[in-house]
matplotlib code that plots the C-alpha trace (Angstrom):
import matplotlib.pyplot as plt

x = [-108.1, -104.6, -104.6, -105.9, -105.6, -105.9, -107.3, -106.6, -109.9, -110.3, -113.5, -113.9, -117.5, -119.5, -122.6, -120.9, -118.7, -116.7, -115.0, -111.6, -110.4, -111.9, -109.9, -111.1, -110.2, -108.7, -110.2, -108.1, -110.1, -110.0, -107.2, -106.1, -108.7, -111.7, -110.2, -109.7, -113.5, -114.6, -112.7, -113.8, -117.5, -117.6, -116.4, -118.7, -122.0, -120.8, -123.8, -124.8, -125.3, -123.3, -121.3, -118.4, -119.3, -122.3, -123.3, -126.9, -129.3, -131.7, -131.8, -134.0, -130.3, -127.6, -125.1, -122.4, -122.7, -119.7, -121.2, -124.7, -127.0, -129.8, -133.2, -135.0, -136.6, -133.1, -133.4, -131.1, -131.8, -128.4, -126.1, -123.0, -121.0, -117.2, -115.4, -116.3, -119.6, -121.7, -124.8, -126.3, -126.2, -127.3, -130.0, -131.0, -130.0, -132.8, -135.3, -133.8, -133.1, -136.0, -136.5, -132.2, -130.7, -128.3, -125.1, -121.9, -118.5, -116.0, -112.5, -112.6, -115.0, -114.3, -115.0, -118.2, -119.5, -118.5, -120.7, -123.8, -123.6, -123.3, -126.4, -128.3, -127.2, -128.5, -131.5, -131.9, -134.2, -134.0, -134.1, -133.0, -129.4, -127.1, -123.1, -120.5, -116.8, -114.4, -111.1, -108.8, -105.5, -106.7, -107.3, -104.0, -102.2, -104.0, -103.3, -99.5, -99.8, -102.1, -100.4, -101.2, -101.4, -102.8, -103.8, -107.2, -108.3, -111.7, -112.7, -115.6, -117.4, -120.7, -122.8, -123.8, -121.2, -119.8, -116.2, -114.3, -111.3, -109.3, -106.0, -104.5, -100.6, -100.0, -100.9, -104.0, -106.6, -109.1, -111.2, -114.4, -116.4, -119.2, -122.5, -125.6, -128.8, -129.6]
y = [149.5, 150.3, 154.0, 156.6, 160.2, 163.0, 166.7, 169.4, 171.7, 175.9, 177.8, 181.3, 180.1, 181.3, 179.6, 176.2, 175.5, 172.9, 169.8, 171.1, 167.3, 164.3, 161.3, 159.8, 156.4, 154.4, 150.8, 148.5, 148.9, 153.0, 155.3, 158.8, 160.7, 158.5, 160.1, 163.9, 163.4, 162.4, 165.8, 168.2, 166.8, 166.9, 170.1, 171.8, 169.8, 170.6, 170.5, 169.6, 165.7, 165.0, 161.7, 160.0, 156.1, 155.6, 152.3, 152.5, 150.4, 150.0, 146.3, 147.7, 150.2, 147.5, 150.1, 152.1, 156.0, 157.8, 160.9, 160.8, 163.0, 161.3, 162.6, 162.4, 159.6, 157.7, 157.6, 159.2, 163.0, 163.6, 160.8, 161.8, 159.5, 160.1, 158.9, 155.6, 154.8, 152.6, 153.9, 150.7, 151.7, 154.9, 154.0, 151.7, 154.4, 156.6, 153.8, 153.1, 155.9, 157.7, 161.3, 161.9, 164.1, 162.1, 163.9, 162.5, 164.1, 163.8, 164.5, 166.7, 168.0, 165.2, 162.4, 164.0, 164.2, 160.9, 159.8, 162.0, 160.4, 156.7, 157.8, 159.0, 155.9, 153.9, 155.8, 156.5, 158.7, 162.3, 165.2, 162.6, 163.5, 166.0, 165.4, 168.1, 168.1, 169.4, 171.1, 168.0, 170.5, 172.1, 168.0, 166.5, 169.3, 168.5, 164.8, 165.7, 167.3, 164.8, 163.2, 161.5, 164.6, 167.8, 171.7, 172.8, 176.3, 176.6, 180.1, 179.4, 177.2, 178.6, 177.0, 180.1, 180.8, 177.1, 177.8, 177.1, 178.8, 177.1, 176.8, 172.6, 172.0, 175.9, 176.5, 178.5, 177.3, 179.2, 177.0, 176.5, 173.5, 172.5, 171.0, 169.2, 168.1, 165.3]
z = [116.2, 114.4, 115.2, 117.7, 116.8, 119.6, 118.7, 120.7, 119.8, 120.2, 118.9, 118.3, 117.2, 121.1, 119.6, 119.1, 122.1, 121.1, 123.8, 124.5, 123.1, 120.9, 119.7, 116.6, 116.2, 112.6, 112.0, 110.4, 107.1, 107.5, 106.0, 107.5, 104.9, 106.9, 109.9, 108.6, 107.0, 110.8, 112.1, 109.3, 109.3, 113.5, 113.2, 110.5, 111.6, 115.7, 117.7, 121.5, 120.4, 117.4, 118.1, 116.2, 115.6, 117.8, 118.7, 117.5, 119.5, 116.5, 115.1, 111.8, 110.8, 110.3, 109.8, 111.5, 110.7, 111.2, 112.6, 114.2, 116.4, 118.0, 118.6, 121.6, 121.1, 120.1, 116.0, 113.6, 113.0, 111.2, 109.8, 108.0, 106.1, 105.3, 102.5, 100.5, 100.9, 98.5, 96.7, 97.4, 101.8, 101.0, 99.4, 102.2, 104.6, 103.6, 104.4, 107.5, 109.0, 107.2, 109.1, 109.3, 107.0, 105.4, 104.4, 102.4, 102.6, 99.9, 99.6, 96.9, 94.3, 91.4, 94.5, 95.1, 91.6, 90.9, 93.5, 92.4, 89.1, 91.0, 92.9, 89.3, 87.6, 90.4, 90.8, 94.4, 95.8, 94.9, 97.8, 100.6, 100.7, 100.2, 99.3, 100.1, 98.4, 100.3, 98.0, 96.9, 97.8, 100.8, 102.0, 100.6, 102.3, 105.8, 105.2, 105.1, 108.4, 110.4, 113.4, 116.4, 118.4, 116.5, 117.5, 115.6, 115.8, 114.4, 113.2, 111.3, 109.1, 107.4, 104.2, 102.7, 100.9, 102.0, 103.9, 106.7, 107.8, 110.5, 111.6, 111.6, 113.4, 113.0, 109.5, 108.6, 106.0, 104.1, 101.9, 99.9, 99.0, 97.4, 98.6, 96.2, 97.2, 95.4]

ax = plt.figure().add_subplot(projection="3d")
ax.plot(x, y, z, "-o")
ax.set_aspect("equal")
plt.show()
């Protein structure tokens, strides 16, 4: 582990109760956007069993999934992937993990449509996954503020229209992004 970054966490959301603190941790192999993509997704998808990099105790899923919530039963009902991730482990994904919804952030908007039209080309499955892209300046700018020990005030973050407003280190963001089903 190179890096361990500590969030500080406050809802206004009653009907997502968020942990007062998670630290998300950098690989060797991971930047700072793999971390913020961890944050953001936690904090949009928030639910009672969402976990960041869960150990999966399924030998048939040889993969890692950056965000996860578990069923009852222990299997993947939600797997979100952050950042790079090959069409050729999504495509696998879907038969592994084959009842999860299977979500891919991006960065921004061009990083998510250049995966869609990796995920045409290659011909994977169509209505297995959906791919949201997150605004490229609202991102950078979050980037440039990230630091070992950050504040997050989550307002809101809704689908329909897709937007999140949040404060990050004391400045406030207002942003839209875009999600596909493909």
């Amino acid at each position: 582990m190179s890096a361990k970054y500590n969030f500080q966490l406050r809802s206004e959301e009653r009907r997502r109760p968020l942990p007062g603190k998670i630290v998300i941790g950098q690989d060797d192999t991971e930047t700072t956007t793999h971390v913020l993509l961890k944050l953001l997704g936690y904090l949009l998808f928030f639910r009672e069993r969402l976990q960041i990099e869960a150990r999966l105790d399924d030998d048939n899923i040889p993969f890692a999934p950056d965000l996860v919530q578990l069923n009852y039963e222990l299997r993947p009902a939600l797997w979100i992937e952050c950042g790079e991730c090959g069409v050729a482990k999504l495509d696998k994904l879907a038969v592994k993990a084959p009842d999860a919804e299977i979500w891919v952030l991006k960065p921004s908007v061009p990083d998510a449509e250049h995966l869609l039209q990796l995920m045409a080309r290659h011909a994977l499955r169509r209505n297995r996954y959906q791919v949201l892209g997150l605004d490229g300046d609202m991102f950078n700018e979050l980037t440039g503020l990230l630091q070992t020990r950050n504040e997050v005030f989550w307002v809101r973050g809704h689908f329909d229209p897709p937007q999140m407003q949040f404060e990050f280190n004391g400045l406030w963001f207002d942003a839209p992004f875009r999600v596909w089903r493909f």
